[in-house]
C-alpha positions as CSV (number, residue, x, y, z in Angstrom):
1,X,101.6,86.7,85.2
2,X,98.8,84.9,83.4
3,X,98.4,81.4,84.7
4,X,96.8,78.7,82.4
5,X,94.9,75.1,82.8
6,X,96.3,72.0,84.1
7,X,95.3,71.1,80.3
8,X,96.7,73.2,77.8
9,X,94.3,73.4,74.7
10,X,96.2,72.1,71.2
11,X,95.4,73.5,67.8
12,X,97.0,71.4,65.0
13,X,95.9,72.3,61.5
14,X,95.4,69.1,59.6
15,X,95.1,69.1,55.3
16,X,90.9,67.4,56.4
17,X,90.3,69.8,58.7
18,X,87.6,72.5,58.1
19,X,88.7,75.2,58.9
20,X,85.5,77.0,60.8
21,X,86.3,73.9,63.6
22,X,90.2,74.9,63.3
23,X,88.3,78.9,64.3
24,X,86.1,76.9,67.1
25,X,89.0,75.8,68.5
26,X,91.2,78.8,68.3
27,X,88.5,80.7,70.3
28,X,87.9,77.7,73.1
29,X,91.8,77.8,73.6
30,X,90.9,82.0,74.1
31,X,88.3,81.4,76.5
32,X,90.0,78.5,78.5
33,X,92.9,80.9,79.3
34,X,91.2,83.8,80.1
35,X,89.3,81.8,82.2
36,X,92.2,80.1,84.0
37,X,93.8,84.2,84.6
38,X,93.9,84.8,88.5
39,X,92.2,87.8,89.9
40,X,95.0,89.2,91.6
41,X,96.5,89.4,87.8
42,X,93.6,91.5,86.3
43,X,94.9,95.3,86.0
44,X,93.0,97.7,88.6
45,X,90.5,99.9,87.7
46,X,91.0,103.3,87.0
47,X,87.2,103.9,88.2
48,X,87.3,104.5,91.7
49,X,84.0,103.1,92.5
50,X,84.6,100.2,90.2
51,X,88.0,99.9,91.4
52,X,86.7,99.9,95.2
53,X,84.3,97.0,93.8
54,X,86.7,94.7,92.1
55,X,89.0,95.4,95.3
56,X,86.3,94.0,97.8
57,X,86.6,90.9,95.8
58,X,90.0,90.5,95.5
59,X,90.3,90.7,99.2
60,X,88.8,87.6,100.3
61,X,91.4,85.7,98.3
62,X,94.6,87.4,100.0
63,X,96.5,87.4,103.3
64,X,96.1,89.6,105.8
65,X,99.6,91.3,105.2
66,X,99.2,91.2,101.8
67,X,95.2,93.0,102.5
68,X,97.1,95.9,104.4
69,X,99.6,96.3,102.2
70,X,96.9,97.0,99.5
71,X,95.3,99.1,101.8
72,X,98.2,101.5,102.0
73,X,98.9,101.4,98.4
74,X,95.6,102.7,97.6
75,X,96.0,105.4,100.1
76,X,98.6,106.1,98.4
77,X,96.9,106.0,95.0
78,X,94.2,108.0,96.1
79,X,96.2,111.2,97.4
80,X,97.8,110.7,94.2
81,X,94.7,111.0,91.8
82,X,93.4,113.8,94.6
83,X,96.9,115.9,93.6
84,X,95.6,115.5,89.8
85,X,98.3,112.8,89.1
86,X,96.8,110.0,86.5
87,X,96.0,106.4,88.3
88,X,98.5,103.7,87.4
89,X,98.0,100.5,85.5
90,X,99.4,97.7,87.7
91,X,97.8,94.4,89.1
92,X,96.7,93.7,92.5
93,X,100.1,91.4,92.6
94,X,102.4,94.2,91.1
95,X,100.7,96.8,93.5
96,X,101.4,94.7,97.1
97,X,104.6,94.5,95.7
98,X,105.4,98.1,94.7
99,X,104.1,98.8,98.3
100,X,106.2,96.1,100.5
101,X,109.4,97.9,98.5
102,X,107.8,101.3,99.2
103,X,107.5,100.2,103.1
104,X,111.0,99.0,102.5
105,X,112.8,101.9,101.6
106,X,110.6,104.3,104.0
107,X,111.8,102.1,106.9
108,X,115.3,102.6,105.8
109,X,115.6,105.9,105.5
110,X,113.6,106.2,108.6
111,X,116.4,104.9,110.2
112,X,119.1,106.4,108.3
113,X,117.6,109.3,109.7
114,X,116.6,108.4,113.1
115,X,120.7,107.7,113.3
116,X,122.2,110.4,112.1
117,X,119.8,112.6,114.4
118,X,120.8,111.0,117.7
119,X,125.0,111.2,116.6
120,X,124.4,115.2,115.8
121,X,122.4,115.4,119.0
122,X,125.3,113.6,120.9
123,X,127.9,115.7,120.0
124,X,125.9,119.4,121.0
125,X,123.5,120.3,123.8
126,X,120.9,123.0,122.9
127,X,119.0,124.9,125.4
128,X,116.2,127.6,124.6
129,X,116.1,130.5,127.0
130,X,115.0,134.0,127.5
131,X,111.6,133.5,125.8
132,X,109.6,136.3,125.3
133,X,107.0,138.9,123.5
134,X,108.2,142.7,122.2
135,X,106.1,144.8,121.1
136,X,107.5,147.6,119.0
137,X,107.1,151.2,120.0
138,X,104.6,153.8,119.0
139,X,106.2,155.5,115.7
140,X,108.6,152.4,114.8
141,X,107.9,150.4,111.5
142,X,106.1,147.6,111.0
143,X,108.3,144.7,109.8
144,X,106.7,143.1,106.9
145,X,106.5,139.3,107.2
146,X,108.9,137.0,105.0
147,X,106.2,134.3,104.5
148,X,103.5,136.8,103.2
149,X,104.8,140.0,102.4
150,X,101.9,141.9,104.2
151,X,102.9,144.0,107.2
152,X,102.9,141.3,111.1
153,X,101.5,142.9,114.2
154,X,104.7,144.7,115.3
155,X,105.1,141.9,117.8
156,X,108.1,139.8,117.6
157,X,108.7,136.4,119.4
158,X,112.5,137.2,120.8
159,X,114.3,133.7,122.4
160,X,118.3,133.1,123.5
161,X,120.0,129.7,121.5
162,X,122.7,128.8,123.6
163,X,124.8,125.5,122.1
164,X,128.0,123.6,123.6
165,X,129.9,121.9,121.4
166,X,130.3,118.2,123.7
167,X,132.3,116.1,121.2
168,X,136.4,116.3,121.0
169,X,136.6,117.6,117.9
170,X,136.0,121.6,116.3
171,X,132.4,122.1,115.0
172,X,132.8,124.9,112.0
173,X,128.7,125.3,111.5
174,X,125.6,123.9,113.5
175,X,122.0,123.6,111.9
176,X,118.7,123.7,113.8
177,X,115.4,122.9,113.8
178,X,113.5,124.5,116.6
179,X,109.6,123.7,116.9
180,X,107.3,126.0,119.1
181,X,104.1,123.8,120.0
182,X,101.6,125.0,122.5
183,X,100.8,123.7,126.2
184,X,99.4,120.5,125.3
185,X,102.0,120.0,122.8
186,X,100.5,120.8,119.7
187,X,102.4,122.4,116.6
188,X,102.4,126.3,116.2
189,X,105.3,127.5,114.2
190,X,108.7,125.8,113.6
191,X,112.3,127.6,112.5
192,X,113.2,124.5,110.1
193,X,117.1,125.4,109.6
194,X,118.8,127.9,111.9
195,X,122.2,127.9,110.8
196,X,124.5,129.3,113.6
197,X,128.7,129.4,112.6
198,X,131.2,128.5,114.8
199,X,134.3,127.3,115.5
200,X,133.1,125.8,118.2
201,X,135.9,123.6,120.5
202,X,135.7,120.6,122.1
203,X,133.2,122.2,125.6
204,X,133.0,125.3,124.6
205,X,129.3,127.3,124.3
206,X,127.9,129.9,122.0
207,X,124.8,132.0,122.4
208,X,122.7,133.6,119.9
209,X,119.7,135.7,120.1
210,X,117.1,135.1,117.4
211,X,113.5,136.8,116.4
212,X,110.5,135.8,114.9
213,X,108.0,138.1,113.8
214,X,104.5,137.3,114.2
215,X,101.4,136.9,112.1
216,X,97.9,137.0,113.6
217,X,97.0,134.6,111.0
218,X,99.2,131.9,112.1
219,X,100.5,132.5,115.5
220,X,97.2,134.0,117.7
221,X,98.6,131.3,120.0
222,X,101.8,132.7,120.8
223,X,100.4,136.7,120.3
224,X,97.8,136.4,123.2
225,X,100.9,135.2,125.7
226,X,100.0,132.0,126.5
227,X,103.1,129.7,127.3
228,X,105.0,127.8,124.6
229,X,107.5,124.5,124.1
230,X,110.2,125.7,122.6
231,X,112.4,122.7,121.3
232,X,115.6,122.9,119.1
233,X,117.7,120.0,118.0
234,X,121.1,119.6,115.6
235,X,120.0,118.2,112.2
236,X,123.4,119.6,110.7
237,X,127.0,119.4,111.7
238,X,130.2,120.3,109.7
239,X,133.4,119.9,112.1
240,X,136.5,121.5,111.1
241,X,138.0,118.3,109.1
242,X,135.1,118.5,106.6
243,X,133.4,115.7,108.3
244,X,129.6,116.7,108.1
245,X,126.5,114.8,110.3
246,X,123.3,115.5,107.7
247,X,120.1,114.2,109.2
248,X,118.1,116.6,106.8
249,X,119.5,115.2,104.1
250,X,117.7,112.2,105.2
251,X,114.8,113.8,105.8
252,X,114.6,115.5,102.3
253,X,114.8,111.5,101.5
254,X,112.3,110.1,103.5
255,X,109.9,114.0,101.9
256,X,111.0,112.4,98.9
257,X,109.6,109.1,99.1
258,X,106.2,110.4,100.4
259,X,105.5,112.9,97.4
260,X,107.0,110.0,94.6
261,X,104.8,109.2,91.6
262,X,103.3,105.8,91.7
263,X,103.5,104.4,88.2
């Protein structure tokens, strides 16, 4: 929005008046509200360095919210020009705005999802068992890995999935997401959507056996033995009566939101 003078310039055209001094004052009108045009107005720079520049100016004249919610906007502009993706157009003013919806709708679905997680979570109890490492035997094939198509080690990660359904109603299907990390808790390999079918009634178990096979390239952790967290929980129910808990719906939203074009 472009703000102007306390004193707005006039230009009347008179039948005396010359008209180089009717030009003179066409231009001082140009300059007086060009002049009077906030900073925080002026379109950002495309150039990063010049951008970074007429940033470190701006800043001074903003709140301190307002300063860190530039900050994450240009974060957010730079993985974006870093992905190839072209830098947008907007003012200092449109882009603390575009980010305190962004933060907005993030926080939302953040919840949405946190929710839906913990009502799926309440209504089954998941517990990992049975972990452990088989080799396969001299002669046997070498499974070829899904991921890369290029033959695994012959080692596969075997565990037990054992799920009670603890609601009062009949679960038809259960998704989970199970994370192995190592001992300090760091991330290995995760199984993002292990769908295991039911019915399921009200206190009654199931029990699956699942394998993973495993690729020197990504999990040395887990080859060489050492111990792992294994963690599952319910980001998917369907009951019986078509009623459906989706936390990873939510979380495609919230994927969503962190890979959308800023424009």
């Amino acid at each position: 929005m472009t703000q102007y003078c306390a004193t707005d310039v006039a230009i009347r055209l008179s039948a005396g008046r010359p008209a180089s001094v009717v030009v003179a004052g066409a231009l001082a009108a140009i300059v007086a509200v060009t002049a009077c045009t906030r900073g925080e107005d002026k379109p950002l720079p495309t150039d990063p360095k010049v951008r970074s520049e007429f940033i470190d100016t701006q800043s001074a004249t903003l709140s301190e919210e307002n300063r860190k919610l530039l900050n994450r906007f240009l974060a957010r502009v730079k993985a974006q020009e870093a992905a190839g993706g072209a830098s947008p157009a907007v003012s200092v003013a449109k882009a603390v705005a575009l980010q305190r919806a962004y933060d907005g709708d993030v926080l939302q679905a953040q919840r949405n999802y946190q929710k839906q997680l913990t009502a799926a979570n309440a209504d089954v109890r998941v517990d990992m068992r049975e972990q452990a490492l088989v080799k396969e035997g001299p002669g046997k094939p070498v499974a070829a890995n899904s991921a890369t198509g290029k033959p695994d080690t012959g080692i596969t990660f075997r565990y037990v999935v054992d799920v009670t359904n603890t609601s009062k109603r009949v679960i038809d299907r259960v998704v989970l997401r199970i994370d192995f990390r190592d001992a300090a808790g760091k991330y290995v390999v995760s199984v993002p959507a292990l769908e295991l079918k039911g019915p399921l009634a009200p206190g009654e178990a199931g029990r699956t056996t699942q394998t993973m096979a495993l690729n020197p390239r990504y999990h040395a952790y887990l080859i060489a033995g050492y111990p792992a967290q294994v963690t599952a929980v319910a980001t998917r129910i369907v009951y019986a009566d078509g009623e459906t808990i989706d936390a990873a719906a939510e979380l495609k939203k919230l994927e969503s939101l962190s890979r959308s074009k800023i424009e």
